[in-house]
N, C-alpha and C positions, 0 to 999 in steps of 0.2 A: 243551206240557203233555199233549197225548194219550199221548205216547207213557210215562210213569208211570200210567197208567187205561188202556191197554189189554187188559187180560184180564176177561171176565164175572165180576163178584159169584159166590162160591158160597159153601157153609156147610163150614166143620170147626169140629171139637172143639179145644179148647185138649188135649187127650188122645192127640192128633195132626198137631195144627199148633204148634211150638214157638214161632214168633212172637206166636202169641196165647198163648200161656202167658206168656208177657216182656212182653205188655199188659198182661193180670191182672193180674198182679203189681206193675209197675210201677201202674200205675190203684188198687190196693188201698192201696200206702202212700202214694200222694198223696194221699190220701183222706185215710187217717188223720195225714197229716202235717196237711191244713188243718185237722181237727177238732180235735186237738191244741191245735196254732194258737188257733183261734177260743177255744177255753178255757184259754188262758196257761199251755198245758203244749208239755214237748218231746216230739216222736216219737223216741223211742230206739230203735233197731232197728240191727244189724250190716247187714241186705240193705240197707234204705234207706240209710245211710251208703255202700254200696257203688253204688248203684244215684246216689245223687249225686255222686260222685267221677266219674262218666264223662264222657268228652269226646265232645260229642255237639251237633250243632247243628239246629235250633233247643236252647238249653239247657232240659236233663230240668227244671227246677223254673221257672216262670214266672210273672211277678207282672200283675199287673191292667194294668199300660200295656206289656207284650209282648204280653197278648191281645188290649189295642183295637188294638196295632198290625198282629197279624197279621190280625185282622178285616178290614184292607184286599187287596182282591183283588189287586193290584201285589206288595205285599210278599209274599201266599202263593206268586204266581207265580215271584217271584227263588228263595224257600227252596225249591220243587219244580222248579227247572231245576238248584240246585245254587250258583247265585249269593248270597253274604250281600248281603244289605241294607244 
């Protein structure tokens, strides 16, 4: 596991660091998909439509017993070596 945490924490700009810009983004419409949600609407959005369609594991949209599950330190271990669960 060291070896995905080896480089020191530093700061950029989502204005410069594109990876944080595709967290924003991605972090923004999950946001508004759960509030949606919580108030018996849909999040219609062409990005988030597109941004769920990816294949991507752990999967982009995750429900309450995928996060107690990854709450287990075992199972974040497998998903950060690369192994599924």
């Amino acid at each position: 596991m060291q070896t995905v945490f080896m480089e020191e924490p530093h700061s950029e700009t989502d204005e410069d660091f594109t990876p944080l810009q595709a967290a924003d983004l991605y972090a923004w419409h999950l946001h508004r998909d759960y509030v949606e949600t919580q108030l018996g609407r849909e999040h219609k959005d062409s990005v988030w439509d597109a941004l769920k369609g990816l294949r991507t594991y752990p999967p982009l949209v995750l429900n309450e017993n995928d996060l107690r599950s990854m709450a287990r330190w075992d199972y974040l271990e497998k998903i950060l070596s690369g192994t599924k669960p």
